[in-house]
Structure formats: structure tokens, C-alpha cells
Residue, then its C-alpha position, 0 to 999 in steps of 0.5 A: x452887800x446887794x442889800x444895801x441901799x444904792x448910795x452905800x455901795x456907791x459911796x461907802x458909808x452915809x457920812x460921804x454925804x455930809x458936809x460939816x461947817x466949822x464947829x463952836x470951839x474952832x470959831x472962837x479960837x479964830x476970832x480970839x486970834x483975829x481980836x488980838x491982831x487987830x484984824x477984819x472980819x468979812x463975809x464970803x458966800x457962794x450964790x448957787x453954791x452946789x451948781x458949780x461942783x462937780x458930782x464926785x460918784x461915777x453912777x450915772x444919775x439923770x433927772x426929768x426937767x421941770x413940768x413946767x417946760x414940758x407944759x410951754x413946749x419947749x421940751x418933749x416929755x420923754x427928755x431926761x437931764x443927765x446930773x453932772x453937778x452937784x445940785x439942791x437936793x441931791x443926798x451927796x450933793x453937801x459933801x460934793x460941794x465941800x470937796x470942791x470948795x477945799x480944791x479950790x481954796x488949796x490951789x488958791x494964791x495971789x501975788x501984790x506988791x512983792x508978797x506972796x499969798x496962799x491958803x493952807x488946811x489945817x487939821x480941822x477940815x473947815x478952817x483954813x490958814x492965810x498966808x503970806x511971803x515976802x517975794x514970793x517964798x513958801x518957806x515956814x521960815x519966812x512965811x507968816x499967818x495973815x489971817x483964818x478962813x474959817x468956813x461953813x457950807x458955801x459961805x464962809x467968814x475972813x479974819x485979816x488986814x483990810x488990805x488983805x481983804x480986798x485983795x483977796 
């Protein structure tokens, strides 16, 4: 195993670096769906997406600052930065993205005038189910699909209600 590279002792396999977005056959069952509710189509994107995850690999990783801060003196030119986030270019950087964008979506609920709303997962990894309750129930027997998040590296498209939309 010392021969292999330090990110596949780390990280398993190359494949922990990959970050997918919602495949061809996916996206067109969504928008079937939200044609025939009769629902709204919107757009997310996450500026700077990769800056807010946290790196999930414990190796300590550090980087030299931009030459151009050690031209302006305003920092010493043996200073390193420590990597804590995920950043551009960073092989593990997609995949640390993901992870934390699912978190997120998966603890994400709101609550407006009496109803209930929360993301689900589904089997596919990049396509997230709306739900809604009246009075604040998770039951299956009294929750509904609202709408789909189906997403992509750091955007992402919304099928539902225009008031769920804006809501949301």
C-alpha cells in the first residue's frame, strides 16, 4: 500500500474526489413532473461554492499565499496557509463540496402559515424531493410532494409552486 499515491491512502479510491450532477434521464422525469403539476422552474447557484465546505480528509494540507502578497509586503515569504475548506482546485475539493451541500439540504425546513416543509433524498444522489405537511407532520400519510431539487455542483434548478419558491 506505500506505493500508492497519498490521496488513495487517504481517501480510498479515486472516485471519493468526484462530485456528480444530476444525470439526462433524471432531469427529464423532474420536468415531466413539474409540466404536469403545472409548477415553476427556478435557478439556485452557490457563489463560491467550494469555500464554504469543510475539507472532509484529516491530513493536514497547507498552501503558500499569492506571490502577489509577498511582493506588497504584507506578508513574509515563509508563511504558509493551512487549507481547512474546500477550495478551487483541490482534487477532493467536488466531492467535499457535495457532502456538504447534501447536509445542508437534509437538515433544511421552514414553516409558513401552518404548513410544513422539508427536503428529502431520493435514491439518486442529485435529486432532492420538496415536501410539505399541514401543521407541521412528517407523516407519509399526510405529507405531499411539492416539488424536486434536482442538483448539480453548486447550482442547482427548483420545480414547484411559485409560493413555495419564494418561500423557500
Amino acid at each position: 500500500q506505500d506505493d500508492q499515491p497519498p490521496q488513495q491512502k487517504t481517501m480510498g479510491s479515486s472516485f471519493d474526489l468526484y462530485a456528480s450532477g444530476i444525470d439526462g434521464m433524471s432531469l427529464r422525469c423532474t420536468l415531466r413532473k413539474a409540466a404536469q403539476e403545472k409548477w415553476s422552474i427556478g435557478v439556485t447557484d452557490v457563489s463560491t461554492a467550494f469555500l464554504l465546505a469543510p475539507r472532509k480528509s484529516s491530513r493536514l494540507m497547507a498552501t503558500r499565499p499569492p506571490s502577489i502578497l509577498v511582493e506588497a509586503g504584507l506578508i513574509e515569504p515563509d508563511i504558509r496557509w493551512v487549507i481547512e475548506k474546500a477550495v478551487y482546485g483541490l482534487d477532493t475539493s467536488p466531492s467535499d463540496w457535495q457532502a456538504y451541500r447534501d447536509e445542508a439540504l437534509q437538515s433544511m425546513r421552514w414553516w409558513e402559515d401552518g404548513v410544513h416543509n422539508w427536503v428529502v433524498p431520493t435514491p439518486e444522489p442529485n435529486v432532492w424531493r420538496l415536501m410539505t405537511a399541514p401543521g407541521g407532520e412528517e407523516e407519509a400519510w399526510v405529507s405531499r410532494l411539492s416539488g424536486w431539487y434536482p442538483c448539480f455542483t453548486s447550482s442547482g434548478k427548483v420545480y414547484c409552486s411559485t409560493s413555495l419558491q419564494t418561500k423557500a
